[in-house]
C-alpha positions in Angstrom: 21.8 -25.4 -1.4 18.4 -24.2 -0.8 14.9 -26.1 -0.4 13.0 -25.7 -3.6 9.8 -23.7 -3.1 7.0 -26.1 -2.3 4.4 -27.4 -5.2 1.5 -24.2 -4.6 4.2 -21.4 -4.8 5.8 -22.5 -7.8 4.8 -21.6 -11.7 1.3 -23.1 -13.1 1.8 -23.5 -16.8 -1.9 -23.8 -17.2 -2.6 -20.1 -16.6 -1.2 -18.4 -19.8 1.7 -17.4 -18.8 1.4 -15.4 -15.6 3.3 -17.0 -12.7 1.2 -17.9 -9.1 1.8 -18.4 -5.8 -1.6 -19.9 -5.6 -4.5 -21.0 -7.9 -5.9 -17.3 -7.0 -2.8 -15.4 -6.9 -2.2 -13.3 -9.9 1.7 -11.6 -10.5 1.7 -9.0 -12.6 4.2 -6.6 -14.3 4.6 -3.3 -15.3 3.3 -3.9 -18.6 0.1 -5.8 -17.3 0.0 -4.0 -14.5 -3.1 -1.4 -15.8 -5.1 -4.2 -17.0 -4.1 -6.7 -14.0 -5.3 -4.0 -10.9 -6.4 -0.5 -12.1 -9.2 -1.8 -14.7 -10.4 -4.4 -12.2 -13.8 -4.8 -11.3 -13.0 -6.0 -8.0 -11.0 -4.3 -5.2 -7.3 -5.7 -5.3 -5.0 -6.0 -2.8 -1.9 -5.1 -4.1 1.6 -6.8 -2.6 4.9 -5.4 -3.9 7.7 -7.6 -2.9 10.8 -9.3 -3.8 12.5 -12.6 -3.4 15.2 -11.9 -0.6 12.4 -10.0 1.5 12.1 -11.8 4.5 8.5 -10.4 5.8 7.3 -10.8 1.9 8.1 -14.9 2.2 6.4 -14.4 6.1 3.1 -13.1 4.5 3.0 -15.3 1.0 0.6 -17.8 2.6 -1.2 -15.7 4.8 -1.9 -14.0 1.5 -2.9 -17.5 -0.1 -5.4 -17.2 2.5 -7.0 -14.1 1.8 -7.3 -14.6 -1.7 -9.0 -17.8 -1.0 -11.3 -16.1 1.7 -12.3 -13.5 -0.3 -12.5 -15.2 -3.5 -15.2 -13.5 -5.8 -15.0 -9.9 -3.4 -11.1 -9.5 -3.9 -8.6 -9.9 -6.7 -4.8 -10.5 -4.8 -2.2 -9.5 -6.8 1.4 -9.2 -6.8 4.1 -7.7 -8.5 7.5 -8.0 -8.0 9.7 -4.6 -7.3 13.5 -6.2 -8.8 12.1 -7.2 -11.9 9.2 -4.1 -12.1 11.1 -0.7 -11.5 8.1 1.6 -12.9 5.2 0.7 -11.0 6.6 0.9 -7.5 8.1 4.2 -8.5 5.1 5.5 -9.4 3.3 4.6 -5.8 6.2 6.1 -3.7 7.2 2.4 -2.5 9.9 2.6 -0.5 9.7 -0.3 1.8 8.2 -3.9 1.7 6.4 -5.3 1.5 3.8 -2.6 1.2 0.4 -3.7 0.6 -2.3 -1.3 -1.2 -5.8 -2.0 -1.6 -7.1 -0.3 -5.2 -11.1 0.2 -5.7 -11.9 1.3 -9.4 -8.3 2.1 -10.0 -7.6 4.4 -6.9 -5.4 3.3 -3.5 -7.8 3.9 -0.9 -5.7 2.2 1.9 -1.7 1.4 2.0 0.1 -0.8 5.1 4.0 -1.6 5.0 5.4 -4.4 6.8 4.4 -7.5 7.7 0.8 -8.0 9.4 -0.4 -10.8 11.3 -3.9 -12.6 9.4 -5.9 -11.2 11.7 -4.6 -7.9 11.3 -4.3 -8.4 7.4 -8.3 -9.4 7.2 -9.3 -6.4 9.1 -7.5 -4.2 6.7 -9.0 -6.0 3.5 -12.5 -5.7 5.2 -12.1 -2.1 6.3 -10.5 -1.0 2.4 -13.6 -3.0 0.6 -16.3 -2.1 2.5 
């Protein structure tokens, strides 16, 4: 049987009824998913994923940890591809994760795959500059 998902990564009933991996982590849908990223006024960092993606579980706290270091300059959000057909179609995602970072409701920068902090910081500093 598998270990449950620790405390942090599991649903917060206090936050009307969106589901977080952290206190800053927002998932969105398809439905949501206009008012959630493209009518932000922040720059969000986008993470498609899915449950039985390895790399996606490899980066969840790494992502934890750019939400929390950007907090007030960056809105993370993700949205899960098995349960959200329409929005991943509509970005051409075709492997994950893939991460997109979304300024006034444009992509201006896309990575797929895993990244290292390091590697995911300098990506969020470079897209929101």
């Amino acid at each position: 049987m598998p270990k449950p998902y620790p405390a942090r990564y599991r649903a917060n009933p206090n936050r009307k009824g969106k589901i977080m991996s952290s206190e800053l982590i927002v998932h969105t849908g398809d439905a949501a998913f206009e008012q959630d990223v493209l009518k932000s006024d922040l720059p969000v960092l986008l993470d498609f994923w899915a449950p039985w993606c390895g790399p996606c579980k490899m980066i969840a706290p790494i992502l934890d940890d750019i939400a929390a270091e950007f907090e007030g300059r960056l809105k993370v959000v993700k949205i899960n591809i098995d349960d959200n057909e329409a929005t991943p179609s509509r970005f051409g995602v075709r492997g994950i994760p893939t991460l997109m970072v979304f300024k006034n409701g444009d992509v201006v920068a896309t990575k797929v795959g895993a990244l290292a902090k390091g590697q995911l910081t300098a990506f969020v500093e470079a897209s929101i500059a």
